[in-house]
C-alpha positions as CSV (number, residue, x, y, z in Angstrom):
1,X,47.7,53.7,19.2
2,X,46.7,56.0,21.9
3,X,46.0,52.9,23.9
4,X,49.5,51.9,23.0
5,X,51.3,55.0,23.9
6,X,49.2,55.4,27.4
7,X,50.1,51.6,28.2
8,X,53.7,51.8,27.4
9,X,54.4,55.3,29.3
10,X,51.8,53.6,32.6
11,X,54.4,50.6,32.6
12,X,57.5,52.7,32.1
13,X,56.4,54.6,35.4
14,X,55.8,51.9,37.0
15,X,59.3,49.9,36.7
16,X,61.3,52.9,36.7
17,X,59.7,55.1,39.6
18,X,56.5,53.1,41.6
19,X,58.3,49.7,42.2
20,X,62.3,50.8,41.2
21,X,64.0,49.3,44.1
22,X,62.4,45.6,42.9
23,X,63.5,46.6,39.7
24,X,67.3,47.6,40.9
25,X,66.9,44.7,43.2
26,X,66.1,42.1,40.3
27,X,68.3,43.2,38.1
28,X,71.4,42.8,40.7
29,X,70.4,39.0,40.8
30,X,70.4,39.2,37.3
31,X,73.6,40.0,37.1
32,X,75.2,38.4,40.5
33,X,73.6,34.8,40.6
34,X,74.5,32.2,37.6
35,X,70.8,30.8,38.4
36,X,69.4,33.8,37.1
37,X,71.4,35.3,34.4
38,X,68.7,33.6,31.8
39,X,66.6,36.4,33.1
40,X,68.0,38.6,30.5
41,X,66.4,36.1,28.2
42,X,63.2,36.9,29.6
43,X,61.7,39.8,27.6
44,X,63.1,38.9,24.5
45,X,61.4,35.7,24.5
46,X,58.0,37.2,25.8
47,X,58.3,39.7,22.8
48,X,58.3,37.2,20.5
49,X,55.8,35.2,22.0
50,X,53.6,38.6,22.0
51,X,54.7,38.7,18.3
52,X,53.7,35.2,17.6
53,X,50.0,36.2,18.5
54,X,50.1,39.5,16.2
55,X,47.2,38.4,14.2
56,X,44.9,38.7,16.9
57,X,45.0,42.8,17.4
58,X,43.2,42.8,13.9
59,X,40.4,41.4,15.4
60,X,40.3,41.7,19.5
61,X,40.5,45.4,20.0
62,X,41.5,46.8,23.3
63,X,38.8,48.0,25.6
64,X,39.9,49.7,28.7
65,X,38.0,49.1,32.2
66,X,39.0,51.5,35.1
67,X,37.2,48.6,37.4
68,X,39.8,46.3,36.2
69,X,42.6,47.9,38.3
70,X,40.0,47.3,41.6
71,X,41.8,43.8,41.2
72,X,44.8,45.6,42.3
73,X,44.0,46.4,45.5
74,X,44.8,42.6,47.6
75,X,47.9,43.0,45.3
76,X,48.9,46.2,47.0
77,X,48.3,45.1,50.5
78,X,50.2,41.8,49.7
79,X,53.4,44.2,48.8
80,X,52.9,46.5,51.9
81,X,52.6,43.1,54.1
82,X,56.0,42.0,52.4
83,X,57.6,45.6,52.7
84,X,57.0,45.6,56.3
85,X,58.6,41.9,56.7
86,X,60.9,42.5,54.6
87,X,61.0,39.8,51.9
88,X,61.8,41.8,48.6
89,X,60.5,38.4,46.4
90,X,56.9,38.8,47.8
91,X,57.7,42.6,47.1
92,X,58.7,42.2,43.3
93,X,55.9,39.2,43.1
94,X,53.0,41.7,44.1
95,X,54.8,44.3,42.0
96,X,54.5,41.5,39.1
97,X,51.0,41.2,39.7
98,X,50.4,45.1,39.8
99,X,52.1,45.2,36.6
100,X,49.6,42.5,35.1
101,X,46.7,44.3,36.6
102,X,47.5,47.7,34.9
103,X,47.9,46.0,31.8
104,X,44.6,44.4,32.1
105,X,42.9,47.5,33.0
106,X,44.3,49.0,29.9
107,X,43.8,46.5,27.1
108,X,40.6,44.8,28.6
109,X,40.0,41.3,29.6
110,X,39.3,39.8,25.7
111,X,42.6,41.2,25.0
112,X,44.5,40.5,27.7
113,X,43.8,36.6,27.7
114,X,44.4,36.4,23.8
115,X,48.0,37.5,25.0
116,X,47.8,36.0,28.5
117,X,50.6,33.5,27.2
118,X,53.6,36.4,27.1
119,X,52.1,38.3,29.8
120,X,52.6,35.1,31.9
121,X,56.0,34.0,30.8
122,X,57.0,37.4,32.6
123,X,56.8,36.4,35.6
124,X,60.3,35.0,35.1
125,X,61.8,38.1,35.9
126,X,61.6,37.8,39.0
127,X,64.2,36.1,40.4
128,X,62.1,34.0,43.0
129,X,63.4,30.7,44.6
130,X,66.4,31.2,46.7
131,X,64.4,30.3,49.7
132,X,64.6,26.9,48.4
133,X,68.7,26.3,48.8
134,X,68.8,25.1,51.6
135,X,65.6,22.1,50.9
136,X,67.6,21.6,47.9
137,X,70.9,20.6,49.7
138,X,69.4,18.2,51.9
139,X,67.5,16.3,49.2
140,X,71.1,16.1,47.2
141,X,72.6,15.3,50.5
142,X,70.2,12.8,50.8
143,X,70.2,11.2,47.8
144,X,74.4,10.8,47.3
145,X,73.9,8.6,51.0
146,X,71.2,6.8,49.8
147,X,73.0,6.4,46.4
148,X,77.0,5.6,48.0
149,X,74.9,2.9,50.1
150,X,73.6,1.5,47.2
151,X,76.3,1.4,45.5
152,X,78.3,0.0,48.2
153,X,80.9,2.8,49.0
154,X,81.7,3.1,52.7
155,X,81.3,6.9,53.3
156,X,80.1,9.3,56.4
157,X,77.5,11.5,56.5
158,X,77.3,14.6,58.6
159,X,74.4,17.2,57.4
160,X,75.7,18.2,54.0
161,X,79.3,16.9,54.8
162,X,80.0,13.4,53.3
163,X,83.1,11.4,53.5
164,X,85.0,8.6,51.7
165,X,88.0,7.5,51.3
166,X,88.7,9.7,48.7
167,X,88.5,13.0,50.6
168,X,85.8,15.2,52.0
169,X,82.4,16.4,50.1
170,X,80.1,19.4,50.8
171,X,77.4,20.0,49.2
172,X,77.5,23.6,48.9
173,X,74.7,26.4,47.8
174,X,76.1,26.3,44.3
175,X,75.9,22.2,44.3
176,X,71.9,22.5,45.6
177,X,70.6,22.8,42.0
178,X,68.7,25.8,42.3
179,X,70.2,26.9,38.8
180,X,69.5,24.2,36.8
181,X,66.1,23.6,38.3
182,X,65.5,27.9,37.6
183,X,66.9,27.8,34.2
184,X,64.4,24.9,33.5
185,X,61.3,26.0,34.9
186,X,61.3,28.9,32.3
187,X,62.2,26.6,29.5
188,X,59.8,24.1,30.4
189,X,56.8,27.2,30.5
190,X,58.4,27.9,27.0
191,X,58.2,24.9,25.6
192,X,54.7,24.1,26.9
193,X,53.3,27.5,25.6
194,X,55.2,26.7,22.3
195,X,54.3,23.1,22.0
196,X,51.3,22.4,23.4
197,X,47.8,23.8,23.4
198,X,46.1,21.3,26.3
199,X,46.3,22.8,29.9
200,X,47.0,19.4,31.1
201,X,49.8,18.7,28.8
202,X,51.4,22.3,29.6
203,X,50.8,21.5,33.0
204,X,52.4,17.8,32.9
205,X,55.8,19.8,31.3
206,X,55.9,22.2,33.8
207,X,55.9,19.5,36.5
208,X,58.4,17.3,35.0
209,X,60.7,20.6,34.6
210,X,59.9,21.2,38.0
211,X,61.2,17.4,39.4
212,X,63.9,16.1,36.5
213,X,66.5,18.7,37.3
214,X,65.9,18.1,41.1
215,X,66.8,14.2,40.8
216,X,69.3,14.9,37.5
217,X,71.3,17.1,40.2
218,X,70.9,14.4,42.5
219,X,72.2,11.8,39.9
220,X,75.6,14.6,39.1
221,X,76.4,15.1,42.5
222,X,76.7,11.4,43.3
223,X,78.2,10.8,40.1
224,X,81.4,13.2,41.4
225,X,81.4,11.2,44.4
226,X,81.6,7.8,43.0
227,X,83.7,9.2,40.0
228,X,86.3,10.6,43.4
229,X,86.1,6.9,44.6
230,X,88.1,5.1,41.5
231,X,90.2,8.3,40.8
232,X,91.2,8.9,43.8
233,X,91.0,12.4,44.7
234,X,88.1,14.4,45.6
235,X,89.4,17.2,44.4
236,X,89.7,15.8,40.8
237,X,86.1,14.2,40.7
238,X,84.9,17.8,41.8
239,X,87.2,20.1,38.9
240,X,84.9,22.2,37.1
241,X,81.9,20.1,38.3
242,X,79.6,22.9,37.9
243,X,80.9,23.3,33.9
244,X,80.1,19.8,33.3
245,X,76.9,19.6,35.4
246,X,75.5,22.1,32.8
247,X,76.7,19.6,29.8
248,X,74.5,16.7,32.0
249,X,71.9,19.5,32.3
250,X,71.6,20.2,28.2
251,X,71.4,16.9,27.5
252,X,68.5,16.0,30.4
253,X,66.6,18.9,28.7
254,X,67.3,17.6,25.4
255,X,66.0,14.0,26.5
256,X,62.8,16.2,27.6
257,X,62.6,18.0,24.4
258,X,62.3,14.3,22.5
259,X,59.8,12.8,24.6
260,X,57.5,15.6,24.1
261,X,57.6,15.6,20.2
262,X,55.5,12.8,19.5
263,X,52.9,14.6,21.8
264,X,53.1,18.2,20.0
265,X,49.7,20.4,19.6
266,X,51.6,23.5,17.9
267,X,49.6,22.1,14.5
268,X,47.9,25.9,12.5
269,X,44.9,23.4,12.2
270,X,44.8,22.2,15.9
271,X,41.1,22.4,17.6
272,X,42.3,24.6,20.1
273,X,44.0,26.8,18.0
274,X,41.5,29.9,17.5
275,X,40.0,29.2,20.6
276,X,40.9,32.7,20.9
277,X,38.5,33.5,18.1
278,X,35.4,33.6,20.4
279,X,36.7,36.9,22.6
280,X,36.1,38.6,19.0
281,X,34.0,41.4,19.4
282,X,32.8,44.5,17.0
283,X,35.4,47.3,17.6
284,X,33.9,50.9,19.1
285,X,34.2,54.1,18.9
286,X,37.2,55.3,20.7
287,X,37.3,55.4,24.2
288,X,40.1,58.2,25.0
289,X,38.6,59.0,28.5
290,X,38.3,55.6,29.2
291,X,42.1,54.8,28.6
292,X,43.2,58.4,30.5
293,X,40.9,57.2,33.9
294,X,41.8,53.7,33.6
295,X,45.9,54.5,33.4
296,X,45.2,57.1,36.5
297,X,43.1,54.1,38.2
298,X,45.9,51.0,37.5
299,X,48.6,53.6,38.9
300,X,47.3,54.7,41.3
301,X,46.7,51.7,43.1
302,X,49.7,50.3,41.9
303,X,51.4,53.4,44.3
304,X,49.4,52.9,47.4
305,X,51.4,50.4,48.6
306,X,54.8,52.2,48.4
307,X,53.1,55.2,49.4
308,X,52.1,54.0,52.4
309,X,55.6,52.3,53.3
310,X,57.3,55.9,52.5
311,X,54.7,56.9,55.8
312,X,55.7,54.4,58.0
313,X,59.7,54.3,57.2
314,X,61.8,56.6,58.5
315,X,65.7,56.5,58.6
316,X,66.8,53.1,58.7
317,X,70.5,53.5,58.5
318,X,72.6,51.0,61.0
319,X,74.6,52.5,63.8
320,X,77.9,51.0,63.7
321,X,78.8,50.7,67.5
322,X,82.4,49.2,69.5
323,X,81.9,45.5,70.0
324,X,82.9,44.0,73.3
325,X,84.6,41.2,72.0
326,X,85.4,38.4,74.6
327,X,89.2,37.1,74.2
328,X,88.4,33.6,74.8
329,X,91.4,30.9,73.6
330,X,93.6,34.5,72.2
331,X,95.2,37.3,72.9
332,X,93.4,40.8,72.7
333,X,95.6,43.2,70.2
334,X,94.2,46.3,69.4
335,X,90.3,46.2,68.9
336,X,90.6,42.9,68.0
337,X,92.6,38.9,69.0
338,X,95.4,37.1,67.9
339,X,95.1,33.3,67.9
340,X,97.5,30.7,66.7
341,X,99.0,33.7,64.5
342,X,95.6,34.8,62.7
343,X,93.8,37.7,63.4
344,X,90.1,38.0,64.5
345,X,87.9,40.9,64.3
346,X,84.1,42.4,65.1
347,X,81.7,44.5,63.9
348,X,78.4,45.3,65.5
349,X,75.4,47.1,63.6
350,X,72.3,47.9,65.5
351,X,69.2,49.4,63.9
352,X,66.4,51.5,64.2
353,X,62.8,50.1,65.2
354,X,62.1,51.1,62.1
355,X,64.1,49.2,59.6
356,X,62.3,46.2,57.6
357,X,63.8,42.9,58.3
358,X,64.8,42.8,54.3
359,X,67.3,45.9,55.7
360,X,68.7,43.6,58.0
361,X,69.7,40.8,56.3
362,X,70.9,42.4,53.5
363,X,73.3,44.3,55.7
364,X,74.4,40.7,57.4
365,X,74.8,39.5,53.7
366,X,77.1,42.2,52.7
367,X,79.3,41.6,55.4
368,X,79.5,38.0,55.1
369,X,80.3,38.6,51.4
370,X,78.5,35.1,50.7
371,X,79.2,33.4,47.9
372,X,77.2,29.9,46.9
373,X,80.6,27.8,46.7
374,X,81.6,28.6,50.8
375,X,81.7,25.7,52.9
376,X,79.4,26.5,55.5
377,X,78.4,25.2,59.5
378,X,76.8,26.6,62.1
379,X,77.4,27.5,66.3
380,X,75.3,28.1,69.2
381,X,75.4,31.6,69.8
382,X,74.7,31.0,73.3
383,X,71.7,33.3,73.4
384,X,69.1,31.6,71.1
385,X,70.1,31.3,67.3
386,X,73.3,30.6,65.7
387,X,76.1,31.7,64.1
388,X,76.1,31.3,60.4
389,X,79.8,30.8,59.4
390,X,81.4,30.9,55.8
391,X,84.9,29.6,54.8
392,X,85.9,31.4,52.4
393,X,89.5,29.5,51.5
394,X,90.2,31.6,48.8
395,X,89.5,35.0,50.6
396,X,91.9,33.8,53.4
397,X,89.1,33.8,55.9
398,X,86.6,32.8,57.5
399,X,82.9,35.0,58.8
400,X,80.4,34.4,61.4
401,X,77.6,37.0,61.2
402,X,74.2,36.5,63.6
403,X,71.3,38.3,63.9
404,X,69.9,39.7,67.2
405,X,66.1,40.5,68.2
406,X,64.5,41.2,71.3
407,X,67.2,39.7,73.5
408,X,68.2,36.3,71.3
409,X,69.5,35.4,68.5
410,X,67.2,34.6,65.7
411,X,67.1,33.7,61.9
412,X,65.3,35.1,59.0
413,X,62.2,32.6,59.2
414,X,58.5,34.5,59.3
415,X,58.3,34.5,63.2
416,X,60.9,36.8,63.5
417,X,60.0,38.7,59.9
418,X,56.8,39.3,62.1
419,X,58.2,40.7,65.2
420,X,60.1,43.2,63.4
421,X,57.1,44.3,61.3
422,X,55.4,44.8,64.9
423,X,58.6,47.0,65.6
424,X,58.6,48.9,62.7
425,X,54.9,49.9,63.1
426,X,55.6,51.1,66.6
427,X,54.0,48.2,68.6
428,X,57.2,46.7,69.9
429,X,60.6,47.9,71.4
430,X,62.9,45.1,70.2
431,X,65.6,46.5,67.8
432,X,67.5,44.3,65.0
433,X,71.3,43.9,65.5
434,X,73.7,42.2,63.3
435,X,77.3,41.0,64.9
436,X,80.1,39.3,62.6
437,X,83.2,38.1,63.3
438,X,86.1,37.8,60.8
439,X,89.0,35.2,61.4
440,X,92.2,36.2,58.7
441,X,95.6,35.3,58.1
442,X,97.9,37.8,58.0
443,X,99.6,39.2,54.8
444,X,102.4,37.9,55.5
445,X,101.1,34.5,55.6
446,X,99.7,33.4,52.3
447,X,98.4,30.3,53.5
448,X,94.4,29.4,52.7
449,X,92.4,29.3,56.1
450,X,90.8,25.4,55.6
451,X,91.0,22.4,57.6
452,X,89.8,21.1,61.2
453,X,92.5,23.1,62.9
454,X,90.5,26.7,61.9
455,X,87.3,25.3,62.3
456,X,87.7,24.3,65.8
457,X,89.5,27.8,66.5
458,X,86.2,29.2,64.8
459,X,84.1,27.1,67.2
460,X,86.2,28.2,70.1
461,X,85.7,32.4,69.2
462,X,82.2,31.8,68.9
463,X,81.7,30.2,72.0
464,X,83.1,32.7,74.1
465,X,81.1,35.2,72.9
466,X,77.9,34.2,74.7
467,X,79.5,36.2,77.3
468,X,81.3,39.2,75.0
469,X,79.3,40.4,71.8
470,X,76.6,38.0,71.5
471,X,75.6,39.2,74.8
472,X,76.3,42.8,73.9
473,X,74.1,42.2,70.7
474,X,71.1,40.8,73.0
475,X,70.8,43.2,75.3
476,X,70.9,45.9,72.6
477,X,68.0,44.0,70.6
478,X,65.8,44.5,73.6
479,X,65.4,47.9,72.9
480,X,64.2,50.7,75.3
């Protein structure tokens, strides 16, 4: 029990105070994404399978090892490596792994494999995978063109734009399949922990849950697209899509559930049932120092890594400064332009050396206001990079936000995570700047912005900014 107490008060500290922005971070995915909201799911379903393995506390008893949390220690350099970069999923995976070193400090290695099962399945809280929308949309891209050629439909493809005669398809961030192909990976690791006792058979589910949603999305999404061909109307193919993809999701899973029935090892009497049986041990005395110095050890490494990043980080707070915004094809009015009767405006954020490139982008992404169903395309900023623009039809508008580093334009790919993590340790003098531009209609004109006509008036804005605040934002990303 003290073992018990120690370990749940250890893990307590470090979720709620050690590692609480990737806790706070997590749980706004959680809540904001529909390919992560399972992750409520998650703890309840690793408490049972912790509760499924009960038995075996009667006869593995803990036995704390403060050189255990030594295993910590390339865990906490990975999470100040991804602080200082600014990815927050490296951050919450080390965090993870911190979390599983503690533990295994605490209960010792006997106990902590007879349970390794539920402390693995955890690892779905973290809402990893994002990274992957954009590989995602180009395989469905891919395989509606290879499929409409196959089938014979006479169609156009442009990057994730495809068109027939029924209308116009894009194949958006909420059409990629990141959701289905999420939601399945953790069922899959539950089923195979549930069904199966052979790491090969667990390994072939995971795998297949890995690469059936992937080409099941592929198969919807062209399935909309021919269905649009003998209705019609794109727009009618594509009604609640995303409702009825899940229906075509369930019953892939369901398909997947069958087939691995008749290869079930869940049998009591299985050979590889009590292979936990041979970590059995006699139980000792009790060990109350050893649990007190092995907590103090798991945390304490578990902390170096934020600890250090609280050292290097300073105030990293934006500066929100007057764009110079060039007029192009419109008419300036105020701080911002008039065109064709809608109204464009600027904003232009420039950072310390200091800030993490994770600061950055979540600043750009709160001013886009992105949401997975925008039709999005991209244009030269003129500088290096591009502007990524969002058309958000319902919102009446349509954003173009950039980011800005040493005197170009750049994206959020490791080469530039990198130069800012030079920055931020006082070895460069480049300094992050974000620019977005917002094209609206008026109140008094209810109209959705959609269609060629904005777009090109987007492209146009854009364009003359390589000499107004694209400019602006390069020379301020060179620094001092």
């Amino acid at each position: 029990m003290p073992t018990l107490a120690v370990l749940c008060l250890g893990l307590a500290l470090l979720v709620g105070f050690v590692f609480v922005e990737e806790s706070a971070a997590a749980v706004r995915v959680w809540n904001s994404s529909t390919a992560y909201n399972h992750c409520w799911l998650i703890g309840p379903i690793a408490a049972w399978l912790a509760w499924q393995r009960r038995d075996r506390l009667a006869l593995v008893a803990p036995s704390p090892d403060p050189r255990l949390a030594l295993l910590g220690i390339p865990c906490a350099l990975a999470w100040l490596v991804a602080e200082r970069l600014g990815i927050m999923e490296g951050r919450q995976l080390s965090a993870w792994a911190l979390v599983q070193v503690f533990v295994l400090a605490m209960l010792g290695w006997r106990l902590a494999a007879a349970f390794a099962a539920p402390l693995a399945y955890t690892i779905f809280l973290v809402p990893f995978g994002a990274f992957s929308v954009p590989i995602l949309q180009q395989i469905t891209a891919r395989f509606i063109d290879v499929g409409l050629d196959l089938w014979g439909i006479t169609h156009y493809t442009e990057g994730l734009l495809i068109e027939t005669k029924a209308g116009l398809f894009h194949v958006a961030e909420a059409c990629a399949g990141l959701r289905f192909t999420i939601a399945a990976l953790a069922f899959g690791a539950l089923y195979a922990l549930t069904m199966f006792r052979s790491p090969w058979r667990r390994l072939v589910v995971m795998v297949l849950a890995l690469v059936v949603p992937i080409f099941a999305n592929g198969v919807r999404a062209l399935g909309i697209v021919v269905a649009a061909d003998y209705i019609g109307s794109a727009e009618a193919a594509a009604a609640d899509h995303v409702i009825y993809g899940w229906g075509f999701f369930a019953a892939v899973i369901l398909l997947l559930i069958l087939a691995g029935l008749p290869f079930r090892e869940d049998r009591a009497d299985h050979p590889r049932a009590g292979w936990w049986r041979r970590l059995v041990r006699p139980q000792e005395p009790g060990r109350a120092r050893l649990v007190a110095v092995a907590a103090v050890a798991g945390l304490a490494v578990a902390a170096g890594g934020p600890a250090a990043a609280a050292l290097l980080s300073a105030d990293t707070a934006p500066e929100r400064l007057p764009p110079r915004f060039a007029s192009g094809p419109c008419d300036a009015e105020g701080n911002g332009l008039v065109c064709a009767g809608l109204r464009a405006d600027a904003q232009l954020l420039l950072f310390p050396p200091g800030a993490t490139w994770n600061e950055v982008a979540a600043a750009r992404r709160r001013l886009a206001r992105e949401e997975d169903t925008d039709l999005t395309f991209a244009v030269p900023t003129g500088v290096g990079g591009v502007w990524r623009v969002r058309v958000q039809a319902a919102e009446r508008r349509v954003v173009a936000t950039a980011s800005f580093l040493g005197g170009q334009g750049v994206g959020d790919g490791i080469a530039t995570r990198l130069a800012q993590a030079k920055n931020s340790l006082g070895l460069g003098e480049g300094r992050p700047v974000v620019a977005a531009v917002v094209l609206r209609t008026p109140d008094s004109a209810p109209e959705a912005l959609s269609g060629p006509r904005v777009r090109a008036l987007a492209e146009a804005i854009l364009a003359a900014q390589a000499e107004g605040l694209a400019a602006q934002a390069a020379t301020l990303s060179r620094g001092r």
